[in-house]
LOLUM-225513 format. One record per residue (C-alpha): x, y, z. Coordinates in Angstrom, 3 decimals, m for minus. Example, Ala and Ser with C-alpha at 12.3 -4.5 7.8 and 13.67 -1.06 7.14 Angstrom:
SITE        X        Y        Z
SITE   12.300   m4.500    7.800
SITE   13.670   m1.060    7.140
***
This chain:
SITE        X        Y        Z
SITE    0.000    0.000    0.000
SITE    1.533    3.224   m0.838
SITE    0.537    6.145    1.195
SITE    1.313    9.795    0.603
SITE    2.232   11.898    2.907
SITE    0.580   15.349    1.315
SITE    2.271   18.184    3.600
SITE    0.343   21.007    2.172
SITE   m3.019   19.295    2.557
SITE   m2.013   18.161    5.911
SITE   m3.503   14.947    5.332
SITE   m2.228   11.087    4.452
SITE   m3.951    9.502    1.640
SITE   m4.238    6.809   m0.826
SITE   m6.038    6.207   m3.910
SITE   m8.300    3.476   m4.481
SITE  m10.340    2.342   m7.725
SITE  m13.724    3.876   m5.954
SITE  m11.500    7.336   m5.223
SITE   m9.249    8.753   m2.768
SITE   m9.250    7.855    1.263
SITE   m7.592    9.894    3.461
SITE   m6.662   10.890    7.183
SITE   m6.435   14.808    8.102
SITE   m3.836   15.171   10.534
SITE   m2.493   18.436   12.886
SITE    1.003   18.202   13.972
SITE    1.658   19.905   17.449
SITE    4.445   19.040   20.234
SITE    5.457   15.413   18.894
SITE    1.699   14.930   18.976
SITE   m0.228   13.949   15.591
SITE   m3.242   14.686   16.034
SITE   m5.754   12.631   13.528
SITE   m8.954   14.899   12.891
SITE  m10.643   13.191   10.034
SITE  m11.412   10.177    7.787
SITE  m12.327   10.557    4.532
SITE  m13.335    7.506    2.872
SITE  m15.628    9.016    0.101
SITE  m17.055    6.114   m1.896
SITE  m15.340    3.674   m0.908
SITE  m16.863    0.646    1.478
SITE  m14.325   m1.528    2.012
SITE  m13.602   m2.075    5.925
SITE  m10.481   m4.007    5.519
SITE   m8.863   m1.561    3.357
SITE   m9.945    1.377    5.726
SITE   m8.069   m1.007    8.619
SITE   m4.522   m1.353    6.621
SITE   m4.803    2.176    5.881
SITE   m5.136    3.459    9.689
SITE   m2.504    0.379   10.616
SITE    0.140    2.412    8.153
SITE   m0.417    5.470    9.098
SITE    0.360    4.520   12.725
SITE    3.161    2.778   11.436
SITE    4.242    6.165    9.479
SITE    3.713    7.798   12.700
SITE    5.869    5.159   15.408
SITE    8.494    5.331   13.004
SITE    8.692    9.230   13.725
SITE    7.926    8.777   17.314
SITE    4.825   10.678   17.840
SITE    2.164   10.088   20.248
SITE   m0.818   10.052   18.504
SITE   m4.379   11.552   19.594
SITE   m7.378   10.536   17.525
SITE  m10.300   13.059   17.034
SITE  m12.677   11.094   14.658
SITE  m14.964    8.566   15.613
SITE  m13.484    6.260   12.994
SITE  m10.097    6.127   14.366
SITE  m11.572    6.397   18.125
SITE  m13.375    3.166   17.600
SITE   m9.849    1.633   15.872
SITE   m8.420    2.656   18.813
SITE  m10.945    0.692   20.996
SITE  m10.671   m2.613   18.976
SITE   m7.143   m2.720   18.956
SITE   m5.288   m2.273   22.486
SITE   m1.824   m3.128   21.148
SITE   m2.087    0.581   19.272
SITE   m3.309    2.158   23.188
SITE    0.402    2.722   23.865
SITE    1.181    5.329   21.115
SITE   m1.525    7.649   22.985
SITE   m0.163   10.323   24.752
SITE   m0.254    9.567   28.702
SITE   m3.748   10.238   30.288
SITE   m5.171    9.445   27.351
SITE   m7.841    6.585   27.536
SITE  m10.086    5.739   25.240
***
């Protein structure tokens, strides 16, 4: 899966054959902060999960805490514990 990291949109995105998906991000203190999903069109769950799985990825590989905004990546957050560790302490989803 390649993901771009578009600086001037602020956002990390991919393009699928039903559009673009992205995730709207705000970088403050070593804090990402992700404020928004955009799937469009496109349905498909799974993908949706890789996506968000990268991004983290991206995001431990530039040591940031991360702070999800959108009730997308909140409820990620819920069904996968191993990920509660990159939130920022006192965090708790």
């Amino acid at each position: 899966m390649e993901i771009k990291d578009n600086e001037l949109l602020r956002q990390f995105e991919i393009i699928t054959d039903t559009g673009l998906v992205a995730i709207e991000y705000s970088l403050h203190d070593r804090k990402l902060f992700l404020t928004k999903f955009c799937e469009n069109e496109n349905t498909d769950l799974d993908l949706h999960s890789e996506f968000i799985k990268n991004v983290l990825a991206i995001a431990e590989e530039r040591k940031l805490k991360v702070v999800p905004t959108h009730l997308t990546l909140i409820k990620f957050f819920r069904k996968n514990r191993r990920y509660q560790e990159m939130l920022p302490p006192g965090l708790k989803l």
